[in-house]
C-alpha positions in Angstrom: -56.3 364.4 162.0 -57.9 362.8 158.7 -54.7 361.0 157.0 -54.7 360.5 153.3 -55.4 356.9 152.2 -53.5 354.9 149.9 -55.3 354.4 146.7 -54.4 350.8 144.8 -52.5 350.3 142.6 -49.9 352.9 144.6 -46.8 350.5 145.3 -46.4 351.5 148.8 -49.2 349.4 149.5 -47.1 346.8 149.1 -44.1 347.6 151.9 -44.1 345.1 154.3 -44.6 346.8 157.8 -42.3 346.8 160.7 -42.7 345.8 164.5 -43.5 348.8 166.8 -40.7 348.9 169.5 -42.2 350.9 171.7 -45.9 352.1 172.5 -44.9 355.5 172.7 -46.8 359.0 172.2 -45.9 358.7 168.2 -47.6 355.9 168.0 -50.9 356.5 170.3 -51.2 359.7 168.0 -51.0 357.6 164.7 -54.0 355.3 166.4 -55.9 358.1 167.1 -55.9 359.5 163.3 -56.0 356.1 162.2 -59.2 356.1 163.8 -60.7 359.2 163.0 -59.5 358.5 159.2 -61.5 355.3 159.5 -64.6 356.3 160.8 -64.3 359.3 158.7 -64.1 357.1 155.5 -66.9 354.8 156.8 -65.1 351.7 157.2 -64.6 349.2 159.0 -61.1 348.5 159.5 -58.0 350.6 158.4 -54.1 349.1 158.8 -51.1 351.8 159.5 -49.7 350.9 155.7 -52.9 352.4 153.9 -52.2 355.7 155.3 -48.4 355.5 154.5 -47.1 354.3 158.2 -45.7 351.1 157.8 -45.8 349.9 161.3 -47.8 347.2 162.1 -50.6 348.7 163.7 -54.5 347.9 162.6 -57.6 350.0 163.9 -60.6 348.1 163.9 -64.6 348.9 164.6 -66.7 345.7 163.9 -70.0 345.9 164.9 -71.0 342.6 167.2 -73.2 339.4 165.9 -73.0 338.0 169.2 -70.7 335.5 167.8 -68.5 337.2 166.5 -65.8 338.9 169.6 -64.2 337.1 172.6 -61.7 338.4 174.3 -59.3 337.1 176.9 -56.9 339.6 178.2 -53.4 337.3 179.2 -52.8 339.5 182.0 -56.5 339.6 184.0 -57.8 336.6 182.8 -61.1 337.9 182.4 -63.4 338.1 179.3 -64.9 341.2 178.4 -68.7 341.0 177.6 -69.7 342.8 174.8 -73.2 343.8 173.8 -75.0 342.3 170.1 -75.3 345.2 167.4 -72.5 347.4 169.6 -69.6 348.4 167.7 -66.1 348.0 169.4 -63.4 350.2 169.1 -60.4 347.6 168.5 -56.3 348.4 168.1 -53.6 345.4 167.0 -50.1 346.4 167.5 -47.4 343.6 166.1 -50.7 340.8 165.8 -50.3 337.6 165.0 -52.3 334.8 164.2 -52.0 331.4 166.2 -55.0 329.6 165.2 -57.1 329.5 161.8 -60.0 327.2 161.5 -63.0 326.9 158.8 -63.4 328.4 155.4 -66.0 330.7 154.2 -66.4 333.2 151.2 -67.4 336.6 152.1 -67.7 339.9 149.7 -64.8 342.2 150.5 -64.4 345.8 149.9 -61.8 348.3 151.0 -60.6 351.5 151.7 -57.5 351.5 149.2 -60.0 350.3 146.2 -63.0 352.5 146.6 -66.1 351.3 145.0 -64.8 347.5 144.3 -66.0 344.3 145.8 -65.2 340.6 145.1 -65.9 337.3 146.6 -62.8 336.5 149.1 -62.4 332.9 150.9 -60.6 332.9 154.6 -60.8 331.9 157.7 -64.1 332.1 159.7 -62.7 331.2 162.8 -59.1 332.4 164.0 -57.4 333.6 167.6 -55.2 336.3 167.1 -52.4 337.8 170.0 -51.5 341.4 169.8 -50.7 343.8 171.8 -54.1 346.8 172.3 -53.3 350.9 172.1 -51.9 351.0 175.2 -49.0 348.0 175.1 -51.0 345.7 177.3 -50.7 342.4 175.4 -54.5 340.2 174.6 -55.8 337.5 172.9 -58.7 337.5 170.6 -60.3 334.9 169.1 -63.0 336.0 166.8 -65.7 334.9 164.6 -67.3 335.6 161.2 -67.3 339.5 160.1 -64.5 340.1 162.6 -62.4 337.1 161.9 -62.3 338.4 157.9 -61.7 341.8 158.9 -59.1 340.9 161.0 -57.0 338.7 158.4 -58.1 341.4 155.5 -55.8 344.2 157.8 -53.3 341.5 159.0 -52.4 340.9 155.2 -52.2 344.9 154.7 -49.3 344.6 157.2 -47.6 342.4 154.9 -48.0 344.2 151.5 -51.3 342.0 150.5 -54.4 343.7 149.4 -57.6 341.7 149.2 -57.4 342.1 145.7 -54.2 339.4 145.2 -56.8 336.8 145.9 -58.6 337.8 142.4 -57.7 335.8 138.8 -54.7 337.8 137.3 -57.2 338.8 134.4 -59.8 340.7 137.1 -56.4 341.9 139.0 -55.6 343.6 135.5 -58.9 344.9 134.8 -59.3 346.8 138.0 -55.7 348.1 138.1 -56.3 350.0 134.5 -59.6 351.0 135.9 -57.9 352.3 138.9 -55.3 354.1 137.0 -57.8 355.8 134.7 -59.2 357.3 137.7 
């Protein structure tokens, strides 16, 4: 099911997000629209607080550099290999971030301010431990694209849009802009 997405400057975009408890069928349903509300909206990356959830739960589809995904999965101990130019279907439940290295600015867009883009500095280089869509728990440590998209959702979660990161004038100037539409 398509699920409406939060426009900016709508306040619940701003609600911090909760831990999941439990990966239960509520939840695997939620992941599954989030999904299909992503790919529906051509993007890249959609967090459960832009469609009114406030779980912490991200979808993800990043298409692969080379560089950019490596996975290790606690559990198996085995890294998946994943093919250049692919795209990968990811889901973060509860992720964290244990390791941020290197900057680099990037243009950002996103689904909750169609039609804008500014220049956003993070983290090229991070390792992030969540738990995927079916409660198994892994460890990704990601490069580039991914590594952006990854922290842009994260700070969803916490009530953070890309957009924050902006002078107050330009944060001002695209809120009446928003509002007039």
């Amino acid at each position: 099911m398509i699920l409406p997405i939060l426009k900016f400057p709508d306040d619940k975009l701003r609600t911090k997000a909760v831990k999941v408890d439990t990966v239960d069928d509520t939840v695997k349903t939620l992941i599954k629209d989030m999904f299909e509300t992503m790919y529906d909206s051509d993007g890249i990356g959609l967090a459960a607080t832009q469609v009114n959830q406030h779980v912490q739960v991200v979808v993800m589809d990043v298409p692969d550099s080379g560089e950019d995904y490596q996975i290790i999965l606690k559990n198996r101990k085995t890294k998946n290999k994943r093919t250049v130019g692919e795209k990968h279907p990811l889901c973060f439940i509860n992720p964290i971030i244990t390791k941020k290295e290197g900057r680099e600015t990037n243009t950002e867009g996103c689904l909750s301010v169609p039609e804008y883009y500014a220049e956003v500095e993070r983290f090229n280089h991070i390792v992030v431990e969540a738990l995927d869509e079916n409660g198994e728990a892994f460890t990704l440590e990601a490069n580039n694209l991914l590594a952006v998209c990854v922290q842009h959702e994260l700070d969803h979660l916490k009530g953070i849009l890309f957009v924050d990161y902006l002078s107050k004038l330009k944060q001002r100037r695209l809120k009446e802009k928003m509002r007039k539409q």
